[in-house]
C-alpha positions in Angstrom: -20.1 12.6 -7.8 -17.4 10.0 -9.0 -14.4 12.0 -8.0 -16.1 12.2 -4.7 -16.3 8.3 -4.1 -13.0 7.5 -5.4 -11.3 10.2 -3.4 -13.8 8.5 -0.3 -12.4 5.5 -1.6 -8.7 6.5 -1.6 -8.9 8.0 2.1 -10.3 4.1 3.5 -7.3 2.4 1.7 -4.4 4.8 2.9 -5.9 4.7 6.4 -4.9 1.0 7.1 -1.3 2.5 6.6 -1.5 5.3 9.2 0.4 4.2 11.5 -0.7 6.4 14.3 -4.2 5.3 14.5 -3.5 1.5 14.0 -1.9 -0.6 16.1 0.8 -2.9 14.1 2.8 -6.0 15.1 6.4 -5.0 16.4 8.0 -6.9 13.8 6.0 -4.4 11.1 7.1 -1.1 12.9 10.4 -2.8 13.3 10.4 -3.6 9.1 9.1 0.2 8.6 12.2 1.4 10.6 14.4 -0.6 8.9 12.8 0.8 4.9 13.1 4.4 6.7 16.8 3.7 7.0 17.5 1.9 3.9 15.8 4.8 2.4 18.0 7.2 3.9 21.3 5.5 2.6 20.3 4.3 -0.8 19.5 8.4 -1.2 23.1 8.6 0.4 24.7 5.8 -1.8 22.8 7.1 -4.7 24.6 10.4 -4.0 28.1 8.9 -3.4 27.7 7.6 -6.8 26.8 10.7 -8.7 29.9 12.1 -7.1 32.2 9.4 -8.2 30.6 9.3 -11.7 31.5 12.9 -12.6 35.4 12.2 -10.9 35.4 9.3 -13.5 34.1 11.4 -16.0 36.7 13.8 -15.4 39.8 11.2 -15.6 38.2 10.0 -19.0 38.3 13.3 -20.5 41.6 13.9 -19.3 43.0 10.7 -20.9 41.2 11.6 -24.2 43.4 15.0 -24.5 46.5 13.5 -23.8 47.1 14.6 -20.7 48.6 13.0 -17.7 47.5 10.1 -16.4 45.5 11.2 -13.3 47.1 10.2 -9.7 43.7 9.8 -8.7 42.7 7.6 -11.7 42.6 4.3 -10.9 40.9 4.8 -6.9 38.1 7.1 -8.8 37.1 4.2 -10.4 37.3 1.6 -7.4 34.7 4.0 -5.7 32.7 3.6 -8.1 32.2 0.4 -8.5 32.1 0.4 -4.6 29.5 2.4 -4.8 27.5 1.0 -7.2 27.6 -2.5 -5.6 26.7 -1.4 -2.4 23.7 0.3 -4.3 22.4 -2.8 -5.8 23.2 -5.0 -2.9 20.7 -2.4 -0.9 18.2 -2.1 -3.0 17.7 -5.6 -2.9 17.6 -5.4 0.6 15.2 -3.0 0.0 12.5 -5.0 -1.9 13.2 -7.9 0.5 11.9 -5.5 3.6 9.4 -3.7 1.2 8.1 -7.6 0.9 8.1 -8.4 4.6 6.7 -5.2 5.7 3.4 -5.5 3.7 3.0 -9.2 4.8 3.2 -8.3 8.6 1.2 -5.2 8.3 -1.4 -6.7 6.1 -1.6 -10.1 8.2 -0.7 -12.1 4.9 0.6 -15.3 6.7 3.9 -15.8 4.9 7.0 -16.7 6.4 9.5 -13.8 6.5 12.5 -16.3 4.5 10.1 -17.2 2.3 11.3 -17.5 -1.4 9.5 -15.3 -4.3 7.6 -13.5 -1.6 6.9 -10.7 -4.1 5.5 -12.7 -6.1 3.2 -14.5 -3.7 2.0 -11.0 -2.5 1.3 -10.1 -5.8 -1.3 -12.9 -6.0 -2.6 -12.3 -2.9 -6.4 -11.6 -2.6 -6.0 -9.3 0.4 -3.2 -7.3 -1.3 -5.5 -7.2 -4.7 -8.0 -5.1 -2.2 -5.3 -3.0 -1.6 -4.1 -2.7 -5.8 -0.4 -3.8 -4.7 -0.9 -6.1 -7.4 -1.0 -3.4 -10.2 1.9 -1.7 -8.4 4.2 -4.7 -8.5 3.4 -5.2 -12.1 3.8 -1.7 -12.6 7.6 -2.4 -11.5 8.3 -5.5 -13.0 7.5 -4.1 -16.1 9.8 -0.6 -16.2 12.9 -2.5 -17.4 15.1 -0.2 -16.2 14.5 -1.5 -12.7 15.0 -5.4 -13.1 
């Protein structure tokens, strides 16, 4: 009887984020466009930089047998470091337009420039209802991701 009412419970909460059967602001279809393409090139990024890590990887090992400097060597690295700045600088994008997605969709009132909006959703009654709290904590405290 319990798994019944909290699956009954699940299916009310993830309707409010079907987006075919509500009708949402155009700024929060325009935000949910926006994470859909952010997602698509962080999982692009994310590949560029698996690529240049095993190049690197490669250069290193051949510097630790004594073998010729790589012509390569010194741009393998630069695209790296590219890479991995443009990650970061994304995913903070990211979490920005995470933020500003679930205050339009969910009506919360704040400004979209405002500062520590994470935080403010985090307290936020309505988003409580929705256990975005737990989730944001849930974040915050993997330490791999701050």
């Amino acid at each position: 009887m319990k798994k019944k009412q909290t699956k009954i419970k699940k299916e009310r909460t993830n309707i409010f984020f079907n987006f075919k059967k509500n009708k949402f602001s155009k700024k929060t279809v325009d935000y949910y466009t926006e994470i859909r393409r952010l997602t698509g090139d962080l999982i692009n990024i994310a590949s560029r930089v698996s690529r240049s890590l095993l190049l690197c990887k490669g250069d290193i090992e051949l510097l630790n047998r004594g073998s010729f400097f790589p012509r390569e060597f010194p741009n393998d690295f630069n695209d790296l470091r590219y890479h991995l700045e443009n990650f970061c600088f994304r995913a903070g994008a990211y979490k920005d337009k995470m933020a500003n997605f679930i205050n339009q969709a969910l009506q919360l009132g704040f400004g979209e420039r405002e500062m520590g909006l994470v935080e403010k959703i985090q307290h936020n009654g309505i988003a409580k209802k929705y256990h975005l709290d737990t989730e944001i904590k849930k974040f915050y405290k993997n330490k791999s991701f701050t």
